[in-house]
C-alpha positions in Angstrom: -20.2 -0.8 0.7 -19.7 2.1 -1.6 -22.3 4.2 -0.3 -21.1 4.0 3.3 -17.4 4.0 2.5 -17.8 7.1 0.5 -20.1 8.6 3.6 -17.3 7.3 5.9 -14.8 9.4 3.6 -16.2 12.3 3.3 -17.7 12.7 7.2 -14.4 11.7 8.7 -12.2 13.5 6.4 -10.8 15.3 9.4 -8.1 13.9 11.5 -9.1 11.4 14.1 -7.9 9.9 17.2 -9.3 6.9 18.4 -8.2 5.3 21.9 -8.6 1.7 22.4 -7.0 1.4 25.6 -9.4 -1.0 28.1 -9.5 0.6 31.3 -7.6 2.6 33.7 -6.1 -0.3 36.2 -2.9 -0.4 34.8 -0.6 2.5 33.4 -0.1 1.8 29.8 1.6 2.5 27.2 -0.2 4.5 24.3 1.1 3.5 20.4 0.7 6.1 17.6 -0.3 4.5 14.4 -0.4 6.8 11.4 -1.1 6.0 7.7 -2.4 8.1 4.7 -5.7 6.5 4.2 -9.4 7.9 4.8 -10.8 7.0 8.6 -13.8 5.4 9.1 -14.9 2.9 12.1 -13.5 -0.7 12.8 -16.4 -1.9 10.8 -16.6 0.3 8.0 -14.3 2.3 5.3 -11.1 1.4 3.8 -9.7 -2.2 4.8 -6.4 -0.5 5.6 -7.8 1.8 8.5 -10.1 -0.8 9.7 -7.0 -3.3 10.2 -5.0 -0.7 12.1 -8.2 -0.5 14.3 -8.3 -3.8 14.8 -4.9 -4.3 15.7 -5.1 -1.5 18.2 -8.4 -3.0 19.6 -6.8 -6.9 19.8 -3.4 -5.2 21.6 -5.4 -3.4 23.9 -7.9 -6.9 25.0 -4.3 -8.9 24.7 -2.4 -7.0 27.2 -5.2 -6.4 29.7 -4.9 -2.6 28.8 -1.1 -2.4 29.0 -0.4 -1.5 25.6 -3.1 1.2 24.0 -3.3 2.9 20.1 -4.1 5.2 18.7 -4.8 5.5 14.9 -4.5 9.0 12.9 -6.2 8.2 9.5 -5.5 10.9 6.7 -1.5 11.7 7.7 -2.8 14.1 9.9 -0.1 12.9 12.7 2.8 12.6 10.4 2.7 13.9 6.4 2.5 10.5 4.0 6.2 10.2 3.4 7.6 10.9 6.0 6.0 8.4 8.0 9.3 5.7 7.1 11.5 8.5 8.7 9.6 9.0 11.4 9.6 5.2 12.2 13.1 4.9 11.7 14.2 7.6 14.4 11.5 6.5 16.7 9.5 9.6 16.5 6.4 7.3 15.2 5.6 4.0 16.3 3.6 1.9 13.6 2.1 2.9 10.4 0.8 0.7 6.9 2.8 2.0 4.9 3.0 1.8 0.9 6.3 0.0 1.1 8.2 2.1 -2.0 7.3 5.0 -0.9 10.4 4.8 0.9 12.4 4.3 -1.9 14.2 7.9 -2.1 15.8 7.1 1.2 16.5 3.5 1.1 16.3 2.2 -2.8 15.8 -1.2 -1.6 12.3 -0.5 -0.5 11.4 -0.3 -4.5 11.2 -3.8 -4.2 7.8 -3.3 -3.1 6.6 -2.2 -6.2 8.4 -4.2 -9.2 6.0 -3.9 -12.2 4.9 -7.2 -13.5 6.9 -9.1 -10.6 4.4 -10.4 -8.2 1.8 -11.4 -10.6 -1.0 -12.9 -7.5 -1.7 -12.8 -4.4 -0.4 -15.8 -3.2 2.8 -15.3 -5.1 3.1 -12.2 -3.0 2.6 -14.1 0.0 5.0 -16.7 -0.6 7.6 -14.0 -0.2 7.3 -13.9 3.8 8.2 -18.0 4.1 10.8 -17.7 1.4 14.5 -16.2 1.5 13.0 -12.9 -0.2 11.2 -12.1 2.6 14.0 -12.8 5.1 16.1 -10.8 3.2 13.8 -8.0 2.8 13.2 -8.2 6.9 16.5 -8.6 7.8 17.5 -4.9 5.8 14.6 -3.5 7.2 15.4 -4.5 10.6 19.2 -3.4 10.0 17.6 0.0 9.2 15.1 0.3 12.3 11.5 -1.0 10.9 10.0 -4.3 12.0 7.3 -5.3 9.5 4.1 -6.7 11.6 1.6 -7.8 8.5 2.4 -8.3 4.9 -0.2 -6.9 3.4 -0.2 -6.7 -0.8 -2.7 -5.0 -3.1 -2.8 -5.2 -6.6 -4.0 -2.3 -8.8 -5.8 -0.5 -11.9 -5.6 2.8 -13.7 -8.3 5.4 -13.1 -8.0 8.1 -16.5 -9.4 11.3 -17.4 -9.8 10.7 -20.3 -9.2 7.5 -22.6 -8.5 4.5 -21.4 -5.0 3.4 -20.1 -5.2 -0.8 -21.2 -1.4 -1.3 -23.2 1.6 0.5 -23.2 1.1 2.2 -25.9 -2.1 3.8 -24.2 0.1 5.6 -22.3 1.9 8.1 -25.3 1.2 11.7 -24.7 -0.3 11.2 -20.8 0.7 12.6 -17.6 0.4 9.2 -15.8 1.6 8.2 -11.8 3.1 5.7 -11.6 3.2 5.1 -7.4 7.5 3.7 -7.7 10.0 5.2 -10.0 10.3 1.8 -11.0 7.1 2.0 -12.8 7.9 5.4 -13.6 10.4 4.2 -15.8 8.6 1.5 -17.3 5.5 4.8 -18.1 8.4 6.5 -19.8 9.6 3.8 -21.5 5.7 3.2 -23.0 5.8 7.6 -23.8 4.1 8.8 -20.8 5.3 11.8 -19.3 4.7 10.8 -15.0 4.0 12.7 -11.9 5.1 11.6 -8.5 2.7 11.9 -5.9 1.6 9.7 -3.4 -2.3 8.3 -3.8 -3.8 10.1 -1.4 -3.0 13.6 -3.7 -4.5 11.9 -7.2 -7.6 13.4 -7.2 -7.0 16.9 -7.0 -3.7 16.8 -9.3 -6.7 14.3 -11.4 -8.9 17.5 -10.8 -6.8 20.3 -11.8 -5.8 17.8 -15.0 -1.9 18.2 -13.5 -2.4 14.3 -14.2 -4.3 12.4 -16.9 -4.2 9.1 -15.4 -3.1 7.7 -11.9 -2.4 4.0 -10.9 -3.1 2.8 -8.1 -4.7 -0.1 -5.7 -8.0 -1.4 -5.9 -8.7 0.1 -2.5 -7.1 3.6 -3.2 -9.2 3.7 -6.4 -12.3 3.8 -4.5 -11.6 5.3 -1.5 -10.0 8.5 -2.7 -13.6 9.1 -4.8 -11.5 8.9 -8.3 -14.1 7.7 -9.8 -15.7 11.4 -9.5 -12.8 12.5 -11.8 -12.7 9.5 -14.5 -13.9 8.5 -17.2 -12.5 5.3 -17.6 -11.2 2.6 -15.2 -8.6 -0.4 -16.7 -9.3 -2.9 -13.3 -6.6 -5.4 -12.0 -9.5 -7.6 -10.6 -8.2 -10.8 -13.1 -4.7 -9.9 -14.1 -2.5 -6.9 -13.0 0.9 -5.7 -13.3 0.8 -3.6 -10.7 1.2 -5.0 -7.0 2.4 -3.3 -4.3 3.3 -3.9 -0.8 1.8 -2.2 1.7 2.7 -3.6 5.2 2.1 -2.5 8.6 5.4 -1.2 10.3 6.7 -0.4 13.7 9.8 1.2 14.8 12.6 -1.4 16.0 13.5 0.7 18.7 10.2 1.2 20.1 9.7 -2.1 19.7 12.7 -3.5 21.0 11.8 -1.2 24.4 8.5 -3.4 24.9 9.0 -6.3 27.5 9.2 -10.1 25.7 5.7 -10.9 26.3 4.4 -7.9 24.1 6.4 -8.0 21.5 5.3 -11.8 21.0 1.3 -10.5 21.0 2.3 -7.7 18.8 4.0 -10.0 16.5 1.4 -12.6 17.0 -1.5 -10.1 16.0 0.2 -9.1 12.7 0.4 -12.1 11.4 -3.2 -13.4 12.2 -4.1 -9.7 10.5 -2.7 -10.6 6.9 -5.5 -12.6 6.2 -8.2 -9.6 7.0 -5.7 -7.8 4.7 -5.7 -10.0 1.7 -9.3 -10.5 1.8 -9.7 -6.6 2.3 -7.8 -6.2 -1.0 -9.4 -9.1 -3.2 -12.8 -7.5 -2.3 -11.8 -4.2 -3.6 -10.5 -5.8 -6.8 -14.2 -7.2 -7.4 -16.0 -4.1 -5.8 -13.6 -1.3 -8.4 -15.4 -2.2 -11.2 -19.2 -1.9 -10.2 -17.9 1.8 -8.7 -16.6 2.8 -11.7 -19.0 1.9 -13.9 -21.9 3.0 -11.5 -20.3 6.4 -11.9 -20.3 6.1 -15.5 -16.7 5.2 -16.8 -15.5 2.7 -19.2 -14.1 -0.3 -17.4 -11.8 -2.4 -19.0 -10.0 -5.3 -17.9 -6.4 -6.5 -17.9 -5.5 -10.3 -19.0 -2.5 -12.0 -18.9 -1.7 -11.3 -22.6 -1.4 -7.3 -21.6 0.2 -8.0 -18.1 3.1 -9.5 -20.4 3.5 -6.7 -22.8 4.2 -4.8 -19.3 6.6 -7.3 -18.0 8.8 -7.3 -21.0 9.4 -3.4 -20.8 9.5 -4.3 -17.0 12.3 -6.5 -17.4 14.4 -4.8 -19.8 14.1 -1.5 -18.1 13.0 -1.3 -14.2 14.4 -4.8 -13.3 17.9 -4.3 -14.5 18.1 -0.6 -13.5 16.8 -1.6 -9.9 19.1 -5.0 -9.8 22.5 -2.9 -10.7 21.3 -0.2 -7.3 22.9 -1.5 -4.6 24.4 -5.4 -3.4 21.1 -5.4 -1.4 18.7 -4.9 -4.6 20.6 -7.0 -6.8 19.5 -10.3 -4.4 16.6 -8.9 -3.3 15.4 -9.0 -7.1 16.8 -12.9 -7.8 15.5 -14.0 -4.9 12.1 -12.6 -5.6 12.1 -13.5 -9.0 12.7 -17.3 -8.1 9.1 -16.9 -5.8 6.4 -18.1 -8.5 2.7 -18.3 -7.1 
């Protein structure tokens, strides 16, 4: 897996565009899917890009060739941020998207990454069936995304230099955070951060513009950062870092799509979140044998550490994020009333 992931990322680094579309009988309609992550085949690479492939493979079988995709790995249709825009104007269809990303146009969003607030998997998952996840589809949809798959990921610490286990690790390092949520919480621990999204750690890791970068499982290996650590803290058995990363499409191109398709499209997501979750746990097993393969220090969180997080979490992130908007405050209750 890591050998051809790795061969995957470096041969297809350039952007790709991959039709799925099965035949020529009927005119169809051609979907753009974008997202930030390396390319690689529907078989192999990052779980992220393969599930976009997927979904544009099962559309195009589903609607006898009447809906098509294609996928752009690597943001080279649309730059990583501006994806949520993009979707919101109807200027991109679909993209997995790292959900707080978002957050500096609609604060909400930061929901997405609450350190120390979706502690599992299946406490993540429980938000879709619950009011939380109502709640967070209904603003979305009053703001012009439809969410498809809820797809979470939780995450580790790559480091340049020592490792990154407790938060007070963290004094005198440039550290990224991935929400400013969990910026503040870095700051609060004495870590000066860096904002940038994952797929620009390892050359601000490189040029040592950043000591120490937190992100998913997934992004940890795929991005290579293992070329620019020395030391890995893995969310494989505890983390306090989960974020959601679903795949979106633009309400208004998907409200233009007869009944029938939005139905399969909707349909496909959801059968999708499992390939997702299992995608993710994989990664949370497979980060540690890369890392230390490569020669870094891997340590592991436990539930002792993941509480010394949650604490600063709470006092500082939570309450700053609950007082944003009416929207954030109920988002937050509600989620924190989802246990696993």
């Amino acid at each position: 897996m890591f050998t051809r992931r790795h061969i995957l990322a470096s041969t297809l680094a350039a952007p790709a565009i991959l039709r799925f579309g099965i035949g020529t009988a009927h005119a169809a309609t051609t979907l753009k899917i974008s997202h930030q992550f390396p390319g690689g085949t529907i078989d192999t690479g990052d779980f992220r890009d393969r599930l976009c492939r997927k979904f544009a493979a099962e559309l195009a079988k589903r609607t006898g060739g009447e809906i098509t995709a294609d996928v752009y790995p690597n943001s080279s249709l649309i730059k990583t941020k501006a994806q949520f825009s993009a979707m919101r104007k109807g200027a991109l269809d679909i993209s997995l998207y790292p959900l707080p990303y978002a957050g500096g146009e609609l604060p909400e969003t930061n929901i997405g990454l609450m350190p120390g607030l979706v502690s599992t998997y299946d406490q993540g998952m429980n938000w879709k069936k619950n009011k939380v996840g109502k709640t967070l589809t209904d603003f979305l949809a009053d703001k012009g995304i439809v969410i498809l798959s809820w797809v979470w990921q939780a995450g580790g610490v790559a480091s340049r230099s020592r490792s990154l286990v407790l938060p007070e690790d963290c004094k005198g390092l440039k550290v990224r955070g991935g929400s400013r949520e969990m910026d503040m919480v870095l700051q609060t621990a004495g870590a000066a951060v860096l904002s940038v999204p994952s797929n620009d750690l390892y050359a601000a890791m490189q040029t040592g513009a950043c000591d120490a970068g937190i992100t998913s499982s997934t992004s940890l290996i795929s991005f290579r950062l293992e070329e620019v650590s020395k030391a890995l803290t893995s969310g494989a058995k505890a983390s306090y870092w989960f974020m959601l990363e679903p795949l979106l499409m633009s309400k208004s191109i998907f409200d233009g799509l007869p009944k029938k398709h939005q139905a399969t499209i909707l349909a496909l997501g959801t059968e999708l979140e499992a390939f997702g979750r299992k995608g993710a746990q994989d990664d949370d097993m497979e980060v540690g044998k890369v890392y230390a393969k490569a020669g870094a220090k891997v340590s592991q969180l436990d539930t002792a550490t993941v509480n010394k997080w949650r604490d600063i979490a709470r006092d500082t992130a939570w309450k700053d994020y609950g007082a944003k908007t009416a929207t954030s405050g109920q988002l937050l209750k509600l989620a924190s009333d989802v246990t696993a």
